[in-house]
C-alpha distance (Angstrom), angle and dihedral (degrees) to the residues before:
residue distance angle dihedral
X1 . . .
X2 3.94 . .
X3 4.00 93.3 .
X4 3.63 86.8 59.4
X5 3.70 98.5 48.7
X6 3.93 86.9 51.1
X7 3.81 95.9 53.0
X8 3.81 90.2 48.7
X9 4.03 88.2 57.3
X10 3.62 90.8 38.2
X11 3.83 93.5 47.9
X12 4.03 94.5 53.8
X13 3.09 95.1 64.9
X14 3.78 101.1 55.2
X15 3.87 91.7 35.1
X16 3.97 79.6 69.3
X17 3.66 95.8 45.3
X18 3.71 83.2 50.8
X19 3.45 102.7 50.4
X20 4.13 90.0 42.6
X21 3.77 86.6 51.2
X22 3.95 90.3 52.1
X23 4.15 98.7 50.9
X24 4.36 85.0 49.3
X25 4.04 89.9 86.5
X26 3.38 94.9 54.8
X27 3.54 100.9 56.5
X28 3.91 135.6 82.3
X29 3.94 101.5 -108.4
X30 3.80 85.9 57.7
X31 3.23 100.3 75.3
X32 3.47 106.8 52.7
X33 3.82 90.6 55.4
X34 3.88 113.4 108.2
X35 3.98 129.8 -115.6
X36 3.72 89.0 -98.8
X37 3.99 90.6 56.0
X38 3.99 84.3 44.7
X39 3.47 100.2 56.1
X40 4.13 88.9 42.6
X41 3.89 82.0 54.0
X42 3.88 87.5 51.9
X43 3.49 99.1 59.3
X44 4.37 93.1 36.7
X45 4.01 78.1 60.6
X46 3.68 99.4 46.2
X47 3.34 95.3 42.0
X48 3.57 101.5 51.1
X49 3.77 87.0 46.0
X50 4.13 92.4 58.7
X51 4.24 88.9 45.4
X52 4.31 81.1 55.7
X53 3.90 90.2 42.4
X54 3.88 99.1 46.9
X55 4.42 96.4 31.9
X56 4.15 84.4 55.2
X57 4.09 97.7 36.7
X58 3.29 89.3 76.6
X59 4.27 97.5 52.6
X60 4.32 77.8 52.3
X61 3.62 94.4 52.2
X62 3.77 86.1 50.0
X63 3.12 107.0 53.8
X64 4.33 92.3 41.9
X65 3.75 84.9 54.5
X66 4.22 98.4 33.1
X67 4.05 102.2 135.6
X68 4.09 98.6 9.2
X69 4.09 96.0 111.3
X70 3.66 85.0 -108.9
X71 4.00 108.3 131.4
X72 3.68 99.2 118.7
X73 4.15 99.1 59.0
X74 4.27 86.0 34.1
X75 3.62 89.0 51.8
X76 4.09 93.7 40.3
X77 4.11 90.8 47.4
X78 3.92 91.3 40.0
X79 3.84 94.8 54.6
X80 3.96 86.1 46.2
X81 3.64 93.8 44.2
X82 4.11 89.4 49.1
X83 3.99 93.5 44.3
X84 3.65 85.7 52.6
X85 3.49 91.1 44.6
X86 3.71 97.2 53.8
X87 2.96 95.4 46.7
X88 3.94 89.4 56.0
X89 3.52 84.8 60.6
X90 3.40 100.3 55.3
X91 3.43 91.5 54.6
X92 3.58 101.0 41.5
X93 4.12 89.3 52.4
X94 4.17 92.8 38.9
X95 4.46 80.9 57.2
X96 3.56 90.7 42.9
X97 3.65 91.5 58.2
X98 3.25 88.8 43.5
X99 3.52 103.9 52.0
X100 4.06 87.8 46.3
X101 3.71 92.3 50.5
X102 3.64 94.5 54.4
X103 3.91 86.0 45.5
X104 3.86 94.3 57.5
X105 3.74 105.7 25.6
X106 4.05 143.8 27.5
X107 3.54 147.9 -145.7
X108 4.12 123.9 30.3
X109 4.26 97.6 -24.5
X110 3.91 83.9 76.8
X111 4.00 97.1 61.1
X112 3.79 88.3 38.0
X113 3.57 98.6 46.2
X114 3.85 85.6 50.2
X115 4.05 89.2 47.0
X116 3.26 88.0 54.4
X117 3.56 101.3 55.1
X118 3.65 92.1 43.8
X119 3.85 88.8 56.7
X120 3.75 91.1 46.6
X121 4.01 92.5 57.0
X122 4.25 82.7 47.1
X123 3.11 94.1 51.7
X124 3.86 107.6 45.8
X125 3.69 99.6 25.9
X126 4.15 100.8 45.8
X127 3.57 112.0 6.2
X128 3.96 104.0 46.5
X129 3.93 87.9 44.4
X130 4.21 88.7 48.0
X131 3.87 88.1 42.7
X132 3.73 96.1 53.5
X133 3.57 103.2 28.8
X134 4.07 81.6 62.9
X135 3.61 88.3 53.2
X136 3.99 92.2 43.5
X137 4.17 85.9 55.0
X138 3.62 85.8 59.7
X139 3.54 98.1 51.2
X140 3.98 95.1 49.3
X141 3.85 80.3 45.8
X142 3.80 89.1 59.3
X143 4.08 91.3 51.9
X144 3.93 97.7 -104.5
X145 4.17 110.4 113.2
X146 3.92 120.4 -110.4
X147 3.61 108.4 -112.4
X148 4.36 102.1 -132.8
């Protein structure tokens, strides 16, 4: 199932942001960071521990309903699960960056630095696939077949 085989490359790379984000307590830096910088490092955790829970829920819901006729709900809660999921991601990487840009630097580079990360996730993950699956509507419009 392609869906499946995207969430499992999807899902590495947050399982390593997650783990990274796990070892940070337990080392020196950490606890000279202020409350601010904890609670940041709060919701980098928790985030990046929803993107792992909802980009595997749908390889569990698989494999309760594998051979039960069920593709059409799987495949309607899967997509949901991995939209949620990415976007997860995005947010648990944009307040990663954040929380290491406030670490390392000061002043305004830290909001725009995070701004700019934010924008990056917009732009590649919703508005280049909203662009150009307009474009790919037109195309099947015109009689040639949209490559997916």
């Amino acid at each position: 199932m392609e869906l499946l085989q995207e969430l499992r490359v999807a899902g590495i790379g947050v399982q390593v942001l997650f783990g990274f984000l796990l070892s940070l307590p337990f080392t020196a830096r950490f606890a000279r960071i202020d409350s601010t910088q904890r609670h940041l490092y709060i919701a980098c955790l928790l985030l990046a521990a929803l993107a792992t829970g909802l980009l595997s829920a749908p390889v569990a819901y698989h494999r309760l309903v594998f051979r039960q006729h069920k593709k059409a709900p799987l495949l309607r809660v899967a997509n949901a699960m991995a939209l949620g999921g990415l976007a997860a991601v995005g947010l648990a990487m944009s307040t990663t960056v954040l929380l290491v840009a406030g670490v390392v630097l000061n002043g305004i580079a830290v909001p725009l630095i995070f701004a700019s990360v934010v924008g990056m996730f917009v732009l590649l993950w919703v508005i280049v696939p909203v662009v150009s699956g307009r474009s790919g509507d037109n195309e099947e419009a015109a009689g040639r077949p949209r490559e997916s």
